[in-house]
PDB file of N, CA, C and O in Angstrom:
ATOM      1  N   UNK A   1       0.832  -1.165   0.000  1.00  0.00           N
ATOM      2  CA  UNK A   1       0.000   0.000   0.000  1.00  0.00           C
ATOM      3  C   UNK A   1       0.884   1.238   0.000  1.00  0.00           C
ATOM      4  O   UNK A   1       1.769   1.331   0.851  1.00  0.00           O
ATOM      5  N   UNK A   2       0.698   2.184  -0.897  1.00  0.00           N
ATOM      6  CA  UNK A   2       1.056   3.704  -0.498  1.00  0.00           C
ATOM      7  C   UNK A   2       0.790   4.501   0.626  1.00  0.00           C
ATOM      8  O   UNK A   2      -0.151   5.293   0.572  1.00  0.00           O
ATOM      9  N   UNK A   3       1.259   4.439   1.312  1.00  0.00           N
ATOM     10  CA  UNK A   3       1.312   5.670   2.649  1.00  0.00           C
ATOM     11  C   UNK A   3       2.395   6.939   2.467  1.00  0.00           C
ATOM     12  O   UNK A   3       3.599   6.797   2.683  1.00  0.00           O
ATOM     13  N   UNK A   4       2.125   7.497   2.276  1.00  0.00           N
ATOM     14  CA  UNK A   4       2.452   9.049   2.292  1.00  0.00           C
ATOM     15  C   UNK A   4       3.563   9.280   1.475  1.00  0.00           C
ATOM     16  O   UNK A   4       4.477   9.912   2.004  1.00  0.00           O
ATOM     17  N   UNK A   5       3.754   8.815  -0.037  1.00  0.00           N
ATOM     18  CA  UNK A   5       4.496   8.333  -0.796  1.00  0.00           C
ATOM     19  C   UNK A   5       5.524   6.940  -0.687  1.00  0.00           C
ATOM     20  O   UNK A   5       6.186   6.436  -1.594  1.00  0.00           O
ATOM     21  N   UNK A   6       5.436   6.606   0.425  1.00  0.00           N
ATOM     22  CA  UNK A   6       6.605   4.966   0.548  1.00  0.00           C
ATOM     23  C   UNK A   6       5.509   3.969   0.406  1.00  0.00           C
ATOM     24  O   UNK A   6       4.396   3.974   0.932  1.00  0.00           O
ATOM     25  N   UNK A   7       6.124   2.995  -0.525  1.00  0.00           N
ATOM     26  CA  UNK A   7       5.391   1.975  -0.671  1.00  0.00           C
ATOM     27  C   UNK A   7       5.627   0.836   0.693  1.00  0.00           C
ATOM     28  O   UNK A   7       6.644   0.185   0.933  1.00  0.00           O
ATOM     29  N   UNK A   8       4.256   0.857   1.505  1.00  0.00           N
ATOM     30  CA  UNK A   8       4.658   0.120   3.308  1.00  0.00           C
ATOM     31  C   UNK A   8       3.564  -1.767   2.746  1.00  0.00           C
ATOM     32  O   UNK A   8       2.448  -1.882   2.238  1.00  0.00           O
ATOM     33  N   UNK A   9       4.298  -2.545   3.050  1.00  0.00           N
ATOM     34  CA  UNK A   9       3.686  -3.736   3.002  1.00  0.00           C
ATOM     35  C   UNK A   9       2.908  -4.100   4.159  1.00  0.00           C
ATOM     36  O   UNK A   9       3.421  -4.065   5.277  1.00  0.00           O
ATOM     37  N   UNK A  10       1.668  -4.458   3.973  1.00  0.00           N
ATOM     38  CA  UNK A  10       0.753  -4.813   5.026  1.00  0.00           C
ATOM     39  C   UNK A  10      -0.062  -5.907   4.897  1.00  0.00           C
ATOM     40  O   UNK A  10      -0.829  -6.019   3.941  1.00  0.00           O
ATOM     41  N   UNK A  11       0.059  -6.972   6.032  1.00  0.00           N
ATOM     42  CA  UNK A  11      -0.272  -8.555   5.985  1.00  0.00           C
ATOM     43  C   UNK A  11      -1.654  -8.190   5.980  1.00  0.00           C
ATOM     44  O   UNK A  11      -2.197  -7.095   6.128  1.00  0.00           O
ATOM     45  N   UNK A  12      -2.099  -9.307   5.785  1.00  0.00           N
ATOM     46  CA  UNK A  12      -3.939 -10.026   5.656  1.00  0.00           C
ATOM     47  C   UNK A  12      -4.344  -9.750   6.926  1.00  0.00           C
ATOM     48  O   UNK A  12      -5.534  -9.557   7.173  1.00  0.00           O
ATOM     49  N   UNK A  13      -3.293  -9.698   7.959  1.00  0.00           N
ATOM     50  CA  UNK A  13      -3.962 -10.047   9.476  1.00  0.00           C
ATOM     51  C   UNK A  13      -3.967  -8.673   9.784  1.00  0.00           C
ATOM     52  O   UNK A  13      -4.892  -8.381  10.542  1.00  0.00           O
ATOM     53  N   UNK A  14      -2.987  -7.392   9.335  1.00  0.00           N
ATOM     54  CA  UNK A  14      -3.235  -6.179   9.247  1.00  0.00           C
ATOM     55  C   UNK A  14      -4.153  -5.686   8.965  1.00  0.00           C
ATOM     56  O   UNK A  14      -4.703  -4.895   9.732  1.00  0.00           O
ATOM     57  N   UNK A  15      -4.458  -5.876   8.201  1.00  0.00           N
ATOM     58  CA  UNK A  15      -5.620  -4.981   6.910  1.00  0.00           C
ATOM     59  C   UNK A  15      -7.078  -5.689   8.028  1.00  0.00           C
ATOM     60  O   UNK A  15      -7.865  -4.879   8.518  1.00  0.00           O
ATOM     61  N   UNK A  16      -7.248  -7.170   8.293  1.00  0.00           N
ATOM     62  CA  UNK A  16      -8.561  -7.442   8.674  1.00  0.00           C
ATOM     63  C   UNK A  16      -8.638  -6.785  10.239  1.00  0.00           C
ATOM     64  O   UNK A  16      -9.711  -6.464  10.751  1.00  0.00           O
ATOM     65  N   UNK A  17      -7.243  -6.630  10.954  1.00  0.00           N
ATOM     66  CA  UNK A  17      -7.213  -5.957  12.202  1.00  0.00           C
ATOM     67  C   UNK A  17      -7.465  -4.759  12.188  1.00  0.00           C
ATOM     68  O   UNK A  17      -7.783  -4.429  13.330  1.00  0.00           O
ATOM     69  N   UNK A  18      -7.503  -3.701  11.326  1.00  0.00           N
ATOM     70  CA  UNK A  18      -7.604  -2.504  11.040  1.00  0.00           C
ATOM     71  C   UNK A  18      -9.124  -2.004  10.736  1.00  0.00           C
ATOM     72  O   UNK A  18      -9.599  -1.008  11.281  1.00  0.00           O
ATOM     73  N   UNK A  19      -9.790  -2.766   9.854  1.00  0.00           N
ATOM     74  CA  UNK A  19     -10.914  -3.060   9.368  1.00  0.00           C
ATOM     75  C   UNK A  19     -11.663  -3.587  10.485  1.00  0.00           C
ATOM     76  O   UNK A  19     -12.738  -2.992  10.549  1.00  0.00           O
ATOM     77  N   UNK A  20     -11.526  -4.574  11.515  1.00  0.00           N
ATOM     78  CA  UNK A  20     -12.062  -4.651  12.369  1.00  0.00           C
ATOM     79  C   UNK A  20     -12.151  -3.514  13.935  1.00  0.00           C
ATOM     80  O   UNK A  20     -13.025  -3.593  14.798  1.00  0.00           O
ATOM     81  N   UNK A  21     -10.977  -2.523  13.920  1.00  0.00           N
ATOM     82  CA  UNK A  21     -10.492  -1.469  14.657  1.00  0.00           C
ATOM     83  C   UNK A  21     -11.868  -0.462  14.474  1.00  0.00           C
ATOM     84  O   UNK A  21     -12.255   0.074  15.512  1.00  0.00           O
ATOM     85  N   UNK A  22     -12.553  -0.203  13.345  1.00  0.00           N
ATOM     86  CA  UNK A  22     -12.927   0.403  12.913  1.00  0.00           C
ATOM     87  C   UNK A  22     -14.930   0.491  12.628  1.00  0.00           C
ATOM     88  O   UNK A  22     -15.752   1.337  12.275  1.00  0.00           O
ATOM     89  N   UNK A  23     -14.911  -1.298  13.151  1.00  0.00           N
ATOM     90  CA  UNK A  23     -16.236  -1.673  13.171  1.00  0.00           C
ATOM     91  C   UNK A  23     -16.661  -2.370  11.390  1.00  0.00           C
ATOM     92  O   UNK A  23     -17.848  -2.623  11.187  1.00  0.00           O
ATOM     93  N   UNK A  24     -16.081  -2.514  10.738  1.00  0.00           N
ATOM     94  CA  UNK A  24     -16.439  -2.247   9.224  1.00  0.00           C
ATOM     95  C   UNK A  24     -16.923  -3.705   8.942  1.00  0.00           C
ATOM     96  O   UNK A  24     -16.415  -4.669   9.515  1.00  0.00           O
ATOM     97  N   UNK A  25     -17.914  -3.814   8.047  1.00  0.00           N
ATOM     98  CA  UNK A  25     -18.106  -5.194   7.060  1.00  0.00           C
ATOM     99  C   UNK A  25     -16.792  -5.472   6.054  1.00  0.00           C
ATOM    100  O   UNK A  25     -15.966  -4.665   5.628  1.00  0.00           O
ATOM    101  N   UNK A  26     -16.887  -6.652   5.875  1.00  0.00           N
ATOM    102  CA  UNK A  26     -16.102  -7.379   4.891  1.00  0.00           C
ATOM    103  C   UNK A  26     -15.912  -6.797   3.867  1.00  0.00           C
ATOM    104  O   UNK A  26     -14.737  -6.926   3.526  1.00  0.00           O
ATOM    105  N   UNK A  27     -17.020  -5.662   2.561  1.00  0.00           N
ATOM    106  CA  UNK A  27     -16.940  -5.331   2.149  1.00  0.00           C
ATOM    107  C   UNK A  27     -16.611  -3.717   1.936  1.00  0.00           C
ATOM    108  O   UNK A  27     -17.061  -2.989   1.051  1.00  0.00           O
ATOM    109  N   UNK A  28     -15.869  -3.438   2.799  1.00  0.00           N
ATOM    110  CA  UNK A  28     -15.614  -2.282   2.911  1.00  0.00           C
ATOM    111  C   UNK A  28     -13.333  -2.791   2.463  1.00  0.00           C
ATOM    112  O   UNK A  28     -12.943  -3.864   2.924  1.00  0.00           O
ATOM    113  N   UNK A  29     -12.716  -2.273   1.985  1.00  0.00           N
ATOM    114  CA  UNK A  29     -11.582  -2.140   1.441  1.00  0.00           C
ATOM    115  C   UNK A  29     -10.747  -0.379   2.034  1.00  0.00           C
ATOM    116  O   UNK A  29     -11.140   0.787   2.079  1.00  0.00           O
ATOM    117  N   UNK A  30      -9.378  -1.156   2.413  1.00  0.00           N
ATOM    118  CA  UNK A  30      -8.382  -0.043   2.419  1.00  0.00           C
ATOM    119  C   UNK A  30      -8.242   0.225   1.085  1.00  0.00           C
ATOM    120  O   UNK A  30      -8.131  -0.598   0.177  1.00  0.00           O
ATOM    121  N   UNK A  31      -8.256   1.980   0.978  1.00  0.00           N
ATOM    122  CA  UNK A  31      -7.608   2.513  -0.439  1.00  0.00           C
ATOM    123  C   UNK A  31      -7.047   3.326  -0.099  1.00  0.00           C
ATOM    124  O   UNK A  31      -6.140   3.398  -0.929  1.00  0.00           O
ATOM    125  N   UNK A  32      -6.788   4.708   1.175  1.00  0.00           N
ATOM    126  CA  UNK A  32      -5.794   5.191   1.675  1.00  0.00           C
ATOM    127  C   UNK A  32      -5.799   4.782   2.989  1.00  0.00           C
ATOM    128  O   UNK A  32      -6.612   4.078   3.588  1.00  0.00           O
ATOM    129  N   UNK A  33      -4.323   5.557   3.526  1.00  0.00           N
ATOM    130  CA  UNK A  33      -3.534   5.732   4.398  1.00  0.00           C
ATOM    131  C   UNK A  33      -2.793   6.734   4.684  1.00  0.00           C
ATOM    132  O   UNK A  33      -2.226   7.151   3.673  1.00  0.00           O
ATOM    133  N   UNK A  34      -2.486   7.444   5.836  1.00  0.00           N
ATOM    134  CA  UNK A  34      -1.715   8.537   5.805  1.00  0.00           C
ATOM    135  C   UNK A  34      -1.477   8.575   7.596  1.00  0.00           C
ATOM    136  O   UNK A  34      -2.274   8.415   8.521  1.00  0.00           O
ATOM    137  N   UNK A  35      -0.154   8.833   7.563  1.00  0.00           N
ATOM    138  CA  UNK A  35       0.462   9.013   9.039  1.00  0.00           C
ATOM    139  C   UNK A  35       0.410  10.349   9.518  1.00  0.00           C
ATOM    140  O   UNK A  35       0.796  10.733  10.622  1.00  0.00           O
ATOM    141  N   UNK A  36      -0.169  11.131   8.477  1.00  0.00           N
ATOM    142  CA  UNK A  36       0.155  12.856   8.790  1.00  0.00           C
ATOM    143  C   UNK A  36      -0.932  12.959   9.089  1.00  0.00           C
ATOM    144  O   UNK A  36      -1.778  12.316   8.468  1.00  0.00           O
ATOM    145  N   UNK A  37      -1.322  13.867  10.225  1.00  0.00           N
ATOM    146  CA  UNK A  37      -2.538  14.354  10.830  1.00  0.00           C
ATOM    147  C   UNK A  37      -2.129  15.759   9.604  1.00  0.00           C
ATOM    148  O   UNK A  37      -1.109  16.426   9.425  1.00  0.00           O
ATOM    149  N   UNK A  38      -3.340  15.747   9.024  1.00  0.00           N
ATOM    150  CA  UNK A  38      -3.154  17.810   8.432  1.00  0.00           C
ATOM    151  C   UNK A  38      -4.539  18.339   9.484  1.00  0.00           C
ATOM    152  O   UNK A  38      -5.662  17.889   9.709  1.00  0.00           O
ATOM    153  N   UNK A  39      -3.805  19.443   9.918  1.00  0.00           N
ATOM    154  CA  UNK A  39      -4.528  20.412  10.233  1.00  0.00           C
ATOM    155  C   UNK A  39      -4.569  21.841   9.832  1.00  0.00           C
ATOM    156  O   UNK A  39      -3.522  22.390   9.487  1.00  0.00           O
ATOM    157  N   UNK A  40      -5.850  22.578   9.850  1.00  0.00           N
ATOM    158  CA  UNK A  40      -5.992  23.847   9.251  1.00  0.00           C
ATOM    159  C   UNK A  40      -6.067  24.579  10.339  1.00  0.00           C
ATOM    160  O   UNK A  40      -7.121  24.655  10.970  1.00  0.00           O
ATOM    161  N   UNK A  41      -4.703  25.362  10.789  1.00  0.00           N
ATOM    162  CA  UNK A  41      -4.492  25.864  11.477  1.00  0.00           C
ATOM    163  C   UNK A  41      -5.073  27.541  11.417  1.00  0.00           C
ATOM    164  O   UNK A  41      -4.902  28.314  12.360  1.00  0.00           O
ATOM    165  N   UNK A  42      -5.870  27.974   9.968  1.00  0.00           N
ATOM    166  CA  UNK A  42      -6.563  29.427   9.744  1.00  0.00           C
ATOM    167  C   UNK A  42      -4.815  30.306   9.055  1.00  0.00           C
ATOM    168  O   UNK A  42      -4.905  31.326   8.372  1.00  0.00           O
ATOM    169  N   UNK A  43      -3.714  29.821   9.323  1.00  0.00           N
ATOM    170  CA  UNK A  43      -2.687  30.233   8.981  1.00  0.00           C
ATOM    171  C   UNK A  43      -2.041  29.538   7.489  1.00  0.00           C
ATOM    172  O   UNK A  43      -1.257  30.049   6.690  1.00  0.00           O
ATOM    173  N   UNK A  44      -2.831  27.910   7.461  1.00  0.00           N
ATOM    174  CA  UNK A  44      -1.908  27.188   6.745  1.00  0.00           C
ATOM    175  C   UNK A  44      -2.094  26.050   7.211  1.00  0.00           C
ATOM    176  O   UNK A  44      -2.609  25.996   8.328  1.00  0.00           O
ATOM    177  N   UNK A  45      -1.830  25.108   6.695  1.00  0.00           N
ATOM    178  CA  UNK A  45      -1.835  23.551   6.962  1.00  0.00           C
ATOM    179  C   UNK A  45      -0.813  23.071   7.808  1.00  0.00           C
ATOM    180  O   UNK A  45       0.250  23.376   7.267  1.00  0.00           O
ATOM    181  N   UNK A  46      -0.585  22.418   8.961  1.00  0.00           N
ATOM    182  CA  UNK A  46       0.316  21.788   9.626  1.00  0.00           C
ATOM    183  C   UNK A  46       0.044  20.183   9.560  1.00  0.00           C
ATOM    184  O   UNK A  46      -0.990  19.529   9.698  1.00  0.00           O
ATOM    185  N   UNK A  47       1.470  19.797   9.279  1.00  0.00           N
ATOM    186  CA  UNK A  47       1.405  18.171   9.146  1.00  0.00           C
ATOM    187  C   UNK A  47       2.095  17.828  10.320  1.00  0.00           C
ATOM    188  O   UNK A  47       3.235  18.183  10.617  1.00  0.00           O
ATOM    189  N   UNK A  48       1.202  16.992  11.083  1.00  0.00           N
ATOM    190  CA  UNK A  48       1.655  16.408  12.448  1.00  0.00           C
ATOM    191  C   UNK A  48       1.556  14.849  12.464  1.00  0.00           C
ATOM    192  O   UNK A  48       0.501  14.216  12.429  1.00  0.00           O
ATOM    193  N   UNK A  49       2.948  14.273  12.528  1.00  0.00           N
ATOM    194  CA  UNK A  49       3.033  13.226  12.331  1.00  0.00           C
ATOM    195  C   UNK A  49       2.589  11.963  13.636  1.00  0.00           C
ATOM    196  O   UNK A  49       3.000  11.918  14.796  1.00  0.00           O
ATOM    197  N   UNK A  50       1.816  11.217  13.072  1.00  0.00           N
ATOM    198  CA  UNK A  50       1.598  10.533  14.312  1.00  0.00           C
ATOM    199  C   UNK A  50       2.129   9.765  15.150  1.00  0.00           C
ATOM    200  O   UNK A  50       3.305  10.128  15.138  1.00  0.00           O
ATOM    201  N   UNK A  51       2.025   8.822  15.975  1.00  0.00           N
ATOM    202  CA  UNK A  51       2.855   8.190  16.455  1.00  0.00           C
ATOM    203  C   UNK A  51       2.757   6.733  16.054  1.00  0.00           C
ATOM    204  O   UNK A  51       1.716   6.244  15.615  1.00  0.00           O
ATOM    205  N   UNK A  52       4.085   5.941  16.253  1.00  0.00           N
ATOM    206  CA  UNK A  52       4.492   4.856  15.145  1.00  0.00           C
ATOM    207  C   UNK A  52       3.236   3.823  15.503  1.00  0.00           C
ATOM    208  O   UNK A  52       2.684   3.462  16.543  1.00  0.00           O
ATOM    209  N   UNK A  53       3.069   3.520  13.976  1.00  0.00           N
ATOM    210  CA  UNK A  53       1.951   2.427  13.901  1.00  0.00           C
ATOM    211  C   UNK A  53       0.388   2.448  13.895  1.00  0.00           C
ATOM    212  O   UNK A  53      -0.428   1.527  13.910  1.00  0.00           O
ATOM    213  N   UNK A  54       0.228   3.964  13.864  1.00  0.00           N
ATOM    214  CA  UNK A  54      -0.927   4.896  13.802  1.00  0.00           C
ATOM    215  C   UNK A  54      -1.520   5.183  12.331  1.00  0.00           C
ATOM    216  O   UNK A  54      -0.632   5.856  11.807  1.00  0.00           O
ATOM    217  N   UNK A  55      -2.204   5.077  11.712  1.00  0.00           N
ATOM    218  CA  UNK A  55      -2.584   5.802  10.547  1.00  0.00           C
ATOM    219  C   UNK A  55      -3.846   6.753  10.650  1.00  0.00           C
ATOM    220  O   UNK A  55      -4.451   6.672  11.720  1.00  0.00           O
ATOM    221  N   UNK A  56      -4.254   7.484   9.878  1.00  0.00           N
ATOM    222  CA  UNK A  56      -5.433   8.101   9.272  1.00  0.00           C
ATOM    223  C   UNK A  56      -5.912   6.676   7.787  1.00  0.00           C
ATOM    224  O   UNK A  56      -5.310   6.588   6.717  1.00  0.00           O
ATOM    225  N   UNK A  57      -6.969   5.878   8.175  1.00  0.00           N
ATOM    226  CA  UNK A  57      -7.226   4.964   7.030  1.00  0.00           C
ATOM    227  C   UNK A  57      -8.492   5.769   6.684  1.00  0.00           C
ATOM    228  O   UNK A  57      -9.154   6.567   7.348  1.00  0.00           O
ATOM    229  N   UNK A  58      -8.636   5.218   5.209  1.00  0.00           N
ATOM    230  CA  UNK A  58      -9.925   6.037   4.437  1.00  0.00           C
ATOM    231  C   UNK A  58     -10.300   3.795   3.827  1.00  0.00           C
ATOM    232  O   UNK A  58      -9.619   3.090   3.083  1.00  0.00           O
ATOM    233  N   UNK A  59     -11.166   3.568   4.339  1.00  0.00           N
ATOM    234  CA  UNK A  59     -12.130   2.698   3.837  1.00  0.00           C
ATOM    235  C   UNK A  59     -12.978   2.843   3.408  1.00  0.00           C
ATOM    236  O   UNK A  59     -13.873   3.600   3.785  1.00  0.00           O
ATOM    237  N   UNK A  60     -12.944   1.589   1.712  1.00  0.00           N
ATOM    238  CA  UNK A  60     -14.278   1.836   0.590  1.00  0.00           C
ATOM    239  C   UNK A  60     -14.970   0.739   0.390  1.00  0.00           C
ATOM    240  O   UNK A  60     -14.385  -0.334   0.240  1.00  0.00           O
ATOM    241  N   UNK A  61     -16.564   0.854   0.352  1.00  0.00           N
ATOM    242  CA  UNK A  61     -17.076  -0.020   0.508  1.00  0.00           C
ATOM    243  C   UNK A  61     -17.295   0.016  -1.772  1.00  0.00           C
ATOM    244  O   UNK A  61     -16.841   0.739  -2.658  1.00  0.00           O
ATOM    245  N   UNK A  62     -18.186  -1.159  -1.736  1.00  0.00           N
ATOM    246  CA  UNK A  62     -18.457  -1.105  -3.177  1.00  0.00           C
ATOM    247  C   UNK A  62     -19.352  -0.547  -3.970  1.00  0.00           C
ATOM    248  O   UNK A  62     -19.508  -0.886  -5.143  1.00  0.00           O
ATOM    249  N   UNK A  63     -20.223   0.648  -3.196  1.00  0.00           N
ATOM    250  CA  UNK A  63     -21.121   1.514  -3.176  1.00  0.00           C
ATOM    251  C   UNK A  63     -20.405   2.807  -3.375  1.00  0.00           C
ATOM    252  O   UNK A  63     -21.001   3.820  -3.740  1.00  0.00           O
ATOM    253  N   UNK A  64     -19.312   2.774  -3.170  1.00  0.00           N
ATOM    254  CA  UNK A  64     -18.918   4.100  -2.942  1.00  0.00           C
ATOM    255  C   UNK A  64     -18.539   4.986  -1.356  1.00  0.00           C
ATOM    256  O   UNK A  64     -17.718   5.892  -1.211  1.00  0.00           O
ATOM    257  N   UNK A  65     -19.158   4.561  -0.635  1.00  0.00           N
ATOM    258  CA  UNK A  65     -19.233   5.018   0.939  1.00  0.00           C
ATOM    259  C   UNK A  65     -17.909   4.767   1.517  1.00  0.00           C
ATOM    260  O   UNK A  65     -17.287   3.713   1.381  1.00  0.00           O
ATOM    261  N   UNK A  66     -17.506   5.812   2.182  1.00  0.00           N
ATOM    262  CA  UNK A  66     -15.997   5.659   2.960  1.00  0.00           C
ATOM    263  C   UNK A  66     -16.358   6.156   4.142  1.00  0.00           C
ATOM    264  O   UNK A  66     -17.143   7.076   4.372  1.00  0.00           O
ATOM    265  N   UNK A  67     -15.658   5.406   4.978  1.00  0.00           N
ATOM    266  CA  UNK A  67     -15.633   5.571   6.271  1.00  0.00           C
ATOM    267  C   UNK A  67     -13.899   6.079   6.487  1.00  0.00           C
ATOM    268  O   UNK A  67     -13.149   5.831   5.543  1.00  0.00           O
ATOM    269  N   UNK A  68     -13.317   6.769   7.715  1.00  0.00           N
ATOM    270  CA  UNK A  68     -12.265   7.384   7.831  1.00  0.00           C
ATOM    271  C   UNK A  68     -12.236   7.003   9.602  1.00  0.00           C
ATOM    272  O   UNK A  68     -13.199   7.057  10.368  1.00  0.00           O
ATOM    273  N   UNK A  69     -10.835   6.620   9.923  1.00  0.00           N
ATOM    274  CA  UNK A  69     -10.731   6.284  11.242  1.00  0.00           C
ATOM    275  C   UNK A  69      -9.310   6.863  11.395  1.00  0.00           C
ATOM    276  O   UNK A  69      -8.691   7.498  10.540  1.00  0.00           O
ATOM    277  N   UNK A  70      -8.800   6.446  12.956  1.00  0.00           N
ATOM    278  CA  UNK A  70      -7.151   6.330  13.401  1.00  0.00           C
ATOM    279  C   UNK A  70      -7.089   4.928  13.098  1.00  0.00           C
ATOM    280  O   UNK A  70      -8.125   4.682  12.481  1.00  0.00           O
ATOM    281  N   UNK A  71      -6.441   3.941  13.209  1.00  0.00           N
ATOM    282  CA  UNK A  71      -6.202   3.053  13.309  1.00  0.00           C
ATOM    283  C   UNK A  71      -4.433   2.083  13.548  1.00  0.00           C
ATOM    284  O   UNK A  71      -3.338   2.067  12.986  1.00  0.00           O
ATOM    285  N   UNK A  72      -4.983   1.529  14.513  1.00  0.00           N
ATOM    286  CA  UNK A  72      -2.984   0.196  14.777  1.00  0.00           C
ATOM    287  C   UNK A  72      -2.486  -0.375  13.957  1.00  0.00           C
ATOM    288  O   UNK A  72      -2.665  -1.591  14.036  1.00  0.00           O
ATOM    289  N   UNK A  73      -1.702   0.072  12.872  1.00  0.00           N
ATOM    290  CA  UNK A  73      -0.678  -1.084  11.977  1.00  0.00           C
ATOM    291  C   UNK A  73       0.200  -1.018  12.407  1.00  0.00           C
ATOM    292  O   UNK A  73       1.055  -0.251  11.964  1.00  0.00           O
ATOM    293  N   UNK A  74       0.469  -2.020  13.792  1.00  0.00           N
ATOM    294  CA  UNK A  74       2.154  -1.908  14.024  1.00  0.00           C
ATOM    295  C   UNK A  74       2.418  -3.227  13.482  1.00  0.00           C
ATOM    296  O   UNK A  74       1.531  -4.058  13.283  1.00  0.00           O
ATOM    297  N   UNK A  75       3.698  -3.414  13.238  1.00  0.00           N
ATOM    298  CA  UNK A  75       4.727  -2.089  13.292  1.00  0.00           C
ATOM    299  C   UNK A  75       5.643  -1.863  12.200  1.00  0.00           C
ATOM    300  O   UNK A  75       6.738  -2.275  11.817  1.00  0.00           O
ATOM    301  N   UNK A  76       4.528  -0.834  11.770  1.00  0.00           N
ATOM    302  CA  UNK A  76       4.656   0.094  10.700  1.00  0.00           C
ATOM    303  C   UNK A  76       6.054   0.850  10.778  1.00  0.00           C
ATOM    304  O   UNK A  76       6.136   1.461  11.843  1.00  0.00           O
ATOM    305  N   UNK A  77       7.009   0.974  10.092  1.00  0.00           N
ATOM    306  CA  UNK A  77       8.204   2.043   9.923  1.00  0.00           C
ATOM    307  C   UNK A  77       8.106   2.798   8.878  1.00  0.00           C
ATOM    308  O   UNK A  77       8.587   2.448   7.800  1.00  0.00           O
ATOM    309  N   UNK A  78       7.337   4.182   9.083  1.00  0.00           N
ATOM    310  CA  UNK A  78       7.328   5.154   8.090  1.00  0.00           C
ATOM    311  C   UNK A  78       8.269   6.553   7.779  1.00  0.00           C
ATOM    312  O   UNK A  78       7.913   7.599   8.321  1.00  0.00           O
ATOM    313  N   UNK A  79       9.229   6.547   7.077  1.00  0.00           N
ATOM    314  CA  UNK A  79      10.895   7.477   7.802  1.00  0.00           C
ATOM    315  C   UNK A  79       9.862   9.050   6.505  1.00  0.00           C
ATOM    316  O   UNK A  79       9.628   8.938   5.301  1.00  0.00           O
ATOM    317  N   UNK A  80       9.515  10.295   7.448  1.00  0.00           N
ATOM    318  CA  UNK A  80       9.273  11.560   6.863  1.00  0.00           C
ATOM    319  C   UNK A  80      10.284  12.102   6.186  1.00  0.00           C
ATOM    320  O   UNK A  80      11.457  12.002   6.546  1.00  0.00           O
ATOM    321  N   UNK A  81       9.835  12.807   5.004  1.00  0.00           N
ATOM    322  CA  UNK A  81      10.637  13.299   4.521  1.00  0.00           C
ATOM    323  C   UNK A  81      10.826  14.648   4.764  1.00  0.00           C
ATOM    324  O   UNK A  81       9.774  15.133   5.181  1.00  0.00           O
ATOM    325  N   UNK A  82      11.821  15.556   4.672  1.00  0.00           N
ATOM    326  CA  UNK A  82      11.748  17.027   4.892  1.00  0.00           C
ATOM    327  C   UNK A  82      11.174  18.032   4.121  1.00  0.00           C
ATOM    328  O   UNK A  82      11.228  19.204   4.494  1.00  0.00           O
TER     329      UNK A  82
END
């Protein structure tokens, strides 16, 4: 999967632990990920990185409907870039 440009590998037992973190049916699918909290600070966007093994996931069902959570993929090693 792509997370925040690095391509991060994530097991079967990940993805259904995450998906289950989250409450979701079977048919709901990871399509993003992102470790950066953005916030709109009224100044500008601040990217606040979370802590290891944390994501922002965006889950899609086959309807179209996404659900958005935090969620545990440890252990995730995601190195920011500057």
């Amino acid at each position: 999967m792509l997370i925040d440009g690095q391509f991060i590998a994530i097991s079967e037992a990940q993805y259904a632990h995450a998906r289950k973190q989250l409450e979701l049916p079977s048919d709901f699918h990871l399509v993003e990920a992102t470790a950066l909290l953005h916030h709109d600070t009224g100044n500008g966007i601040a990217q606040i990185p979370l802590p290891a093994g944390l994501v922002v996931a965006a889950f899609e069902n086959t309807a179209g409907h996404r659900q958005y959570g935090v969620v545990t993929l440890p252990p995730l090693k995601i190195n920011f870039r500057d």
